[in-house]
N, C-alpha and C positions, 0 to 999 in steps of 0.2 A: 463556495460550498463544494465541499466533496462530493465525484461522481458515484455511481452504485454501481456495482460489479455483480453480474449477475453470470451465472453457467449459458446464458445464452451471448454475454454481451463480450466475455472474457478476450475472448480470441483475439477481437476486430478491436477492442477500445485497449486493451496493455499489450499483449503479447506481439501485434503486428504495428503498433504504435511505432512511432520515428522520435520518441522522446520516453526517456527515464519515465518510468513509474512507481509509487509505491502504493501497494498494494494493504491496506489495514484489512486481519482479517480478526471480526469483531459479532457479539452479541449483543443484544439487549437487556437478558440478567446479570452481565458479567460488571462487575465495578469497576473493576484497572479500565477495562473498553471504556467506560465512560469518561477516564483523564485524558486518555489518548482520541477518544473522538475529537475535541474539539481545536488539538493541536494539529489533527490532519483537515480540518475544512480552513485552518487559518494557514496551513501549506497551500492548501490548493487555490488558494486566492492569490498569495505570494507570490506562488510560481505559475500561474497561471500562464499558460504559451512554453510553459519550458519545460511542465512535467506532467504528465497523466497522474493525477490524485485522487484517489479513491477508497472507498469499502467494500467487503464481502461481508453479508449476514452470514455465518457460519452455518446457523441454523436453517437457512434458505439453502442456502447453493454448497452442496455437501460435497458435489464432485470435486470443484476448482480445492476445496478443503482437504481430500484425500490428496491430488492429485500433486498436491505442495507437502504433504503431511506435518499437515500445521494439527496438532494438537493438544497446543498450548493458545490463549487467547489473553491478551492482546497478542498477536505476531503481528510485524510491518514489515514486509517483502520487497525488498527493489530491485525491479525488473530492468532490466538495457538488454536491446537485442535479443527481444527474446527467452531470456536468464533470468536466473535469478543470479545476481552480484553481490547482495549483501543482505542482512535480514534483524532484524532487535525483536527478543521475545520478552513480554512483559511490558508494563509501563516505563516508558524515559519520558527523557526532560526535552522540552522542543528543540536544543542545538544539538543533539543528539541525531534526531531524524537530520533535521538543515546541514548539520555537517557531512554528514553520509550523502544527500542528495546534491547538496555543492560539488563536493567531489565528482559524483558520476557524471553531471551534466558538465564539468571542466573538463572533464578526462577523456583525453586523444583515443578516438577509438584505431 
């Protein structure tokens, strides 16, 4: 299961993390979010130990939302060190994400 990302929890669970993250930033009216929900808890199982995998309620935590100016939903954000590396706005297809997060977690920093 995917972790929850909260404006209080941001900082300490992605940004200061020692592993690739990606970040779904998602609602609950939204329909595409609901394809991509369940592509990003069968990520975070996957990778479990390799990658911080997660949500933002867009509607909850409006900072972390400004503060990426994510204003399109689905966005999935991948965070290393810090960054943001790479990012898919809209629904994709699960090798889509796994590709993009293979990569980072391969890649010599």
């Amino acid at each position: 299961m995917a972790l929850e990302f909260t404006n209080d929890n941001f900082q300490e669970t992605v940004l200061d993390s020692e592993h690739v993250a990606i970040v779904d930033f998602w609602a609950p009216w939204c329909g595409p979010c609901r394809m991509v929900g369940p592509i990003i808890d069968q990520l975070a199982e996957e990778y479990a130990g390799q990658a911080v995998i997660g949500k933002v309620n867009v509607d909850d935590n409006g900072e972390i939302s400004m503060k990426y100016g994510v204003r399109n939903i689905p966005t999935v954000l991948f965070i290393k060190g810090g960054e943001v590396v790479d990012k898919v706005v809209g629904a994709a297809a699960k090798s889509t994400y796994e590709s993009k997060l293979q990569a980072l977690i391969t890649e010599k920093v």
